[in-house]
C-alpha positions as CSV (number, residue, x, y, z in Angstrom):
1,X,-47.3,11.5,19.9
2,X,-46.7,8.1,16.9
3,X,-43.9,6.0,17.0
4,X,-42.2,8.1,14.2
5,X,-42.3,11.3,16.0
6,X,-41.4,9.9,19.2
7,X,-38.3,8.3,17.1
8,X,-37.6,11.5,15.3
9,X,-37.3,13.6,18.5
10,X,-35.0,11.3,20.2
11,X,-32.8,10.7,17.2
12,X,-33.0,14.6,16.8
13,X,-31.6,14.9,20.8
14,X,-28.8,11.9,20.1
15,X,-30.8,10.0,22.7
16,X,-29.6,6.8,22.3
17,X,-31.6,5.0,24.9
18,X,-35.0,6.5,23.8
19,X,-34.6,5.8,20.2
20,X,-33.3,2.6,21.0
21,X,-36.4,1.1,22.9
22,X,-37.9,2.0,19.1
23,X,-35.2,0.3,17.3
24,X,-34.4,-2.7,19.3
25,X,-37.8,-4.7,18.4
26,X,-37.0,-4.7,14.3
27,X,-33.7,-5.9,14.4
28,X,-32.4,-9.7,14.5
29,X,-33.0,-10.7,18.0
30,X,-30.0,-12.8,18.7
31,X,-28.7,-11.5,21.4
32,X,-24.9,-11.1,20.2
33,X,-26.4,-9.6,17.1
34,X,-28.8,-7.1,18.7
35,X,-25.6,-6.4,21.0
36,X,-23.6,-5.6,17.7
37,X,-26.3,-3.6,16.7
38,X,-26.4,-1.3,19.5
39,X,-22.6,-0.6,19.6
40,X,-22.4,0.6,16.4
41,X,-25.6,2.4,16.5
42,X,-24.1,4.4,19.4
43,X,-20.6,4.5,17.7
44,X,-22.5,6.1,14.8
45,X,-24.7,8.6,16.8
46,X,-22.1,9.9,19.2
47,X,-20.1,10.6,15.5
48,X,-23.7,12.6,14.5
49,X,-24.0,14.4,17.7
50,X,-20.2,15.9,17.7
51,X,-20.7,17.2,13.5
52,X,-24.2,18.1,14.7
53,X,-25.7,15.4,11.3
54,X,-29.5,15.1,10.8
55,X,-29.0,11.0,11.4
56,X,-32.6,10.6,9.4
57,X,-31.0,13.0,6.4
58,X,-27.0,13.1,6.5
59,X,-25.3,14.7,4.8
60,X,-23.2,13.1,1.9
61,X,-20.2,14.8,3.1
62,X,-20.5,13.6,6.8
63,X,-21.2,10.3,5.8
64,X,-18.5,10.0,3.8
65,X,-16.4,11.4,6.4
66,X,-17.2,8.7,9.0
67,X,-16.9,5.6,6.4
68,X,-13.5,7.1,6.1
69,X,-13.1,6.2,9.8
70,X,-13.4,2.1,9.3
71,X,-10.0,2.8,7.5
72,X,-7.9,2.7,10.9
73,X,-9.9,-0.6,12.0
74,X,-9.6,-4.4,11.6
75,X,-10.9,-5.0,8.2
76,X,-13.9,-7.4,9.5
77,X,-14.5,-5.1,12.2
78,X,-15.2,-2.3,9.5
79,X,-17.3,-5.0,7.5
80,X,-19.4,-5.3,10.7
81,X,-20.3,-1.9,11.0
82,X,-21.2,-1.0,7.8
83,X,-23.4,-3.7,7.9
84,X,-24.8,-2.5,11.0
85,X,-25.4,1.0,9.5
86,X,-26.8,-0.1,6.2
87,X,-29.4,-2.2,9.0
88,X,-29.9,0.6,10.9
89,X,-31.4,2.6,7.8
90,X,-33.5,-0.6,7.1
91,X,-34.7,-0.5,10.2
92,X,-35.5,3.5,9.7
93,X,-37.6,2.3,6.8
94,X,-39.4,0.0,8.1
95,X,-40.5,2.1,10.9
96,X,-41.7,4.5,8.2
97,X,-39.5,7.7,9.7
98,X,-37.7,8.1,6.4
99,X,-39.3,7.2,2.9
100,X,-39.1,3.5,2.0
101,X,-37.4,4.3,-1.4
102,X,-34.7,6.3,0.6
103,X,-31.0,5.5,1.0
104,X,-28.7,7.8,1.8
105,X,-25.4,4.9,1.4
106,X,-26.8,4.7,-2.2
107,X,-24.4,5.5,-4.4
108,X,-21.7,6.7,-1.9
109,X,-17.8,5.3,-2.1
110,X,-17.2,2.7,-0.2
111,X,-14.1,2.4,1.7
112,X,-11.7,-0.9,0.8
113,X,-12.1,-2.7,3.8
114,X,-9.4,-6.0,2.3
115,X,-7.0,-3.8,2.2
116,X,-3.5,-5.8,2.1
117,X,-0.8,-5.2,5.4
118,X,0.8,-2.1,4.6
119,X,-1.2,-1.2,1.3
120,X,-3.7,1.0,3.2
121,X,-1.0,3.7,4.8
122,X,-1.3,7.0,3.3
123,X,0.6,9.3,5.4
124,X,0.4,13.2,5.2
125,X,3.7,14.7,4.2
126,X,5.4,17.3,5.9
127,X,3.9,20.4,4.5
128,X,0.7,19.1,5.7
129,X,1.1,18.3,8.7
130,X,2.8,21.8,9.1
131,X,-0.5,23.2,8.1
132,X,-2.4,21.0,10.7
133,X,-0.2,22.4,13.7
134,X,-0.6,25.9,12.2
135,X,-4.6,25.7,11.9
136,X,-4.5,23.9,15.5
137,X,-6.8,25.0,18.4
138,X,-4.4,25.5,21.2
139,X,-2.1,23.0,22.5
140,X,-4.8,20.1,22.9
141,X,-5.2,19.8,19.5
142,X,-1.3,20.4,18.5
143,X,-0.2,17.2,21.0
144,X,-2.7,15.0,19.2
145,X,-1.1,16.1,16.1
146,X,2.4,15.6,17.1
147,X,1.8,12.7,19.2
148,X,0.6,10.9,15.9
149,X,2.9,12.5,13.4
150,X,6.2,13.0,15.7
151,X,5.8,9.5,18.0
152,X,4.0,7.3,16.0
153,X,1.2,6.4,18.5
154,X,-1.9,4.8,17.2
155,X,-5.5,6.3,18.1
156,X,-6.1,3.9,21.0
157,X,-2.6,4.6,22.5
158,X,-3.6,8.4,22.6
159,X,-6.9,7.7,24.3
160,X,-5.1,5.5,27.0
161,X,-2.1,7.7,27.1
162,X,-1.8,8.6,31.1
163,X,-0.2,11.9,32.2
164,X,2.4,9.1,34.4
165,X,2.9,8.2,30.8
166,X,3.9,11.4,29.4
167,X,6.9,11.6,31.8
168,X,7.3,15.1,31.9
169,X,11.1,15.1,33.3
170,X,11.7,12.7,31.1
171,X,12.6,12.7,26.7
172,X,10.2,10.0,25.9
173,X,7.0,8.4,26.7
174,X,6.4,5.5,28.5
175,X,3.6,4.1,25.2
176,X,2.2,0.7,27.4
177,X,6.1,-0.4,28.7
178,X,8.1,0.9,25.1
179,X,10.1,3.9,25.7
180,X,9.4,6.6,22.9
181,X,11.6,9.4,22.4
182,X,10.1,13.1,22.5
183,X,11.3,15.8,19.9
184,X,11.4,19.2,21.2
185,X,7.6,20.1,19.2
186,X,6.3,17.6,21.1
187,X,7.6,17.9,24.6
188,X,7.1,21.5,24.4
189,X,3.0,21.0,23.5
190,X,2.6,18.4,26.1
191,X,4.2,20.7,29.0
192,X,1.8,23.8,27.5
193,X,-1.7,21.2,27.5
194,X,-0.4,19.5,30.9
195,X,-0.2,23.3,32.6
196,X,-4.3,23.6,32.0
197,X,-4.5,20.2,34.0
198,X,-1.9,20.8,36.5
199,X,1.3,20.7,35.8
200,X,4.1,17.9,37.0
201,X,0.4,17.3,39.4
202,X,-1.3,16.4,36.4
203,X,-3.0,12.7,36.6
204,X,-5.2,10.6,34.7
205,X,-5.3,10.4,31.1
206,X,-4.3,13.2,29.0
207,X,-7.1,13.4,26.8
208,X,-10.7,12.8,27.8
209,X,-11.5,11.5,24.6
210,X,-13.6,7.7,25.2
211,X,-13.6,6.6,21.8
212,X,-10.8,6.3,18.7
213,X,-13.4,8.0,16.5
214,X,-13.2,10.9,17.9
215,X,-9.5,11.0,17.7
216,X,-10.6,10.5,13.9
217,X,-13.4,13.4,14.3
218,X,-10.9,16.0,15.5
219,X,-8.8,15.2,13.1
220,X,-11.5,15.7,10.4
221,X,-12.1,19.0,11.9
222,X,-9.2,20.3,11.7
223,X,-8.2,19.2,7.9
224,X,-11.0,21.1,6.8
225,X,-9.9,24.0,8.7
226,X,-6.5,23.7,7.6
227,X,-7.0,23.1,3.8
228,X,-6.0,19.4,3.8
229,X,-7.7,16.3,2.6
230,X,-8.4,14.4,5.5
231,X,-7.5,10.9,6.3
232,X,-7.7,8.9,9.6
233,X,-5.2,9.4,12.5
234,X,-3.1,6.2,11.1
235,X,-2.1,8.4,8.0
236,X,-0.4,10.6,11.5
237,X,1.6,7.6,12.3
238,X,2.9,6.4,9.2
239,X,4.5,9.5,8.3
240,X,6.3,9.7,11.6
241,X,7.1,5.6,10.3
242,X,8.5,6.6,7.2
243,X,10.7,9.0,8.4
244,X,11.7,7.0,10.9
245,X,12.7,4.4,8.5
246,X,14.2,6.5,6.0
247,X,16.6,7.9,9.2
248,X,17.6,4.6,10.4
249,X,16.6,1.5,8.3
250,X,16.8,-0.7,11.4
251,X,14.2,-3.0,11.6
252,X,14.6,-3.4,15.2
253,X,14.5,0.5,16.0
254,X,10.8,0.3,13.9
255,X,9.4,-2.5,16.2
256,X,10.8,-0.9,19.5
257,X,9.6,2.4,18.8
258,X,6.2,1.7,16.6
259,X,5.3,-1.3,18.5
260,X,4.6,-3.4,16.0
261,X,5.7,-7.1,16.2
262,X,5.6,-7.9,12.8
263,X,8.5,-7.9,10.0
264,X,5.7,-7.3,7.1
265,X,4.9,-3.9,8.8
266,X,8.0,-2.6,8.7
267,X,8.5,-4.3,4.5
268,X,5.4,-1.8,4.1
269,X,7.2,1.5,5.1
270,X,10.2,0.2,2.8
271,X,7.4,0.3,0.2
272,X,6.5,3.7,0.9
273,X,9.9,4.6,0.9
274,X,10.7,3.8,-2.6
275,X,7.1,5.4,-3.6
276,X,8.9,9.0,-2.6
């Protein structure tokens, strides 16, 4: 078997260690760099393997789908790893598995990644996020909408969030030491997903999800199901921000609750507000 098909099949299995012995040798060796490398070549094949994408011959639409998720990142982080991705294709290239003239980010949008603080929150309005809880698979999928849309949590706080955390007893959550109060949509999809994993018992994290992006994959999913344009899980939290601004126009409230620790955060939901 040559180099290409041995690269093919293991790119066509999401192996990332097999296709990385391949890959490894024609990419800058500094060790930091070659690190970078491989971290967002894995970020970028675990996205392929749960859309099952032909990563030699993606699709347009999936690609465009995951540039959509450097949104919710640092804007240097997202310049990193579309970097990385426009290497990775080099590096496909070179290896001769795709057709040197071939670039599948030709031509594609590109995502502002200098994005302002504040100028990048879209948030989905009511009526859509009423259609994401109605086109919901089962109670899993309605607590990550409502813990993004009706708390405010960002996608790394749902990946961490603990059961403990949840507080079942309790009206709000315990989001990394800030209380966070619990509407009755929410408490009531949290108790129906914690009775698959045990009840008041439950323990552990809530979701088994490793990764933000795949916060930002099921969330992908599910707007296409549901009829709505997609965009990433942040878009979840600043419509529970906005409302929770327009309720209370207390500054301090919108740092206790949100988390945030800066004043220009909260100036960008006054923004939004007089957008509406």
């Amino acid at each position: 078997m040559s180099v290409q098909d041995e690269l093919r099949a293991a790119l066509g299995g999401y192996d990332l260690e097999a296709a990385w012995e391949w890959l490894a040798p024609v990419l800058p060796q500094h060790p930091l760099t070659l690190r970078n490398h491989r971290y967002a070549f894995k970020r970028y094949l675990d996205h392929a393997r749960l859309d099952h994408a032909d990563v030699l011959r993606p699709d347009p639409e999936f690609l465009s789908a995951y540039l959509l998720t450097f949104r919710s990142l640092d804007p240097g982080h997202a310049r990193s790893l579309f970097s990385r991705l426009r290497g990775l294709y080099k590096a496909f290239r070179q290896l001769g598995v795709i057709p040197s003239t071939y670039d599948p980010l030709l031509g594609l949008p590109v995502p502002r990644l200098d994005v302002q603080p504040g100028e990048a929150r879209r948030h989905f309005d009511d009526e859509e996020v009423g259609r994401l809880l109605t086109h919901a698979d089962g109670p899993e999928e309605r607590c990550l909408i409502l813990l993004g849309s009706h708390a405010g949590l960002k996608s790394g706080e749902v990946c961490a969030l603990q059961w403990s955390g949840v507080q079942l007893t309790e009206a709000s959550l315990n989001v990394h030491g800030r209380a966070v109060p619990k509407n009755g949509p929410l408490d009531g999809a949290l108790r129906d997903w914690a009775r698959k994993h045990g009840g008041l018992l439950a323990t552990g994290t809530v979701f088994a999800y490793k990764e933000t992006y795949v916060v930002n994959t099921r969330l992908h999913r599910l707007c296409a199901r549901a009829g709505v344009r997609y965009r990433p899980f942040t878009a979840l939290r600043s419509a529970y921000a906005l409302r929770l601004w327009q309720t209370t126009h207390d500054p301090r409230i919108m740092v206790e609750q949100l988390g945030i620790g800066s004043l220009k955060a909260v100036e960008a939901y006054m923004r939004m507000e007089k957008l509406e």
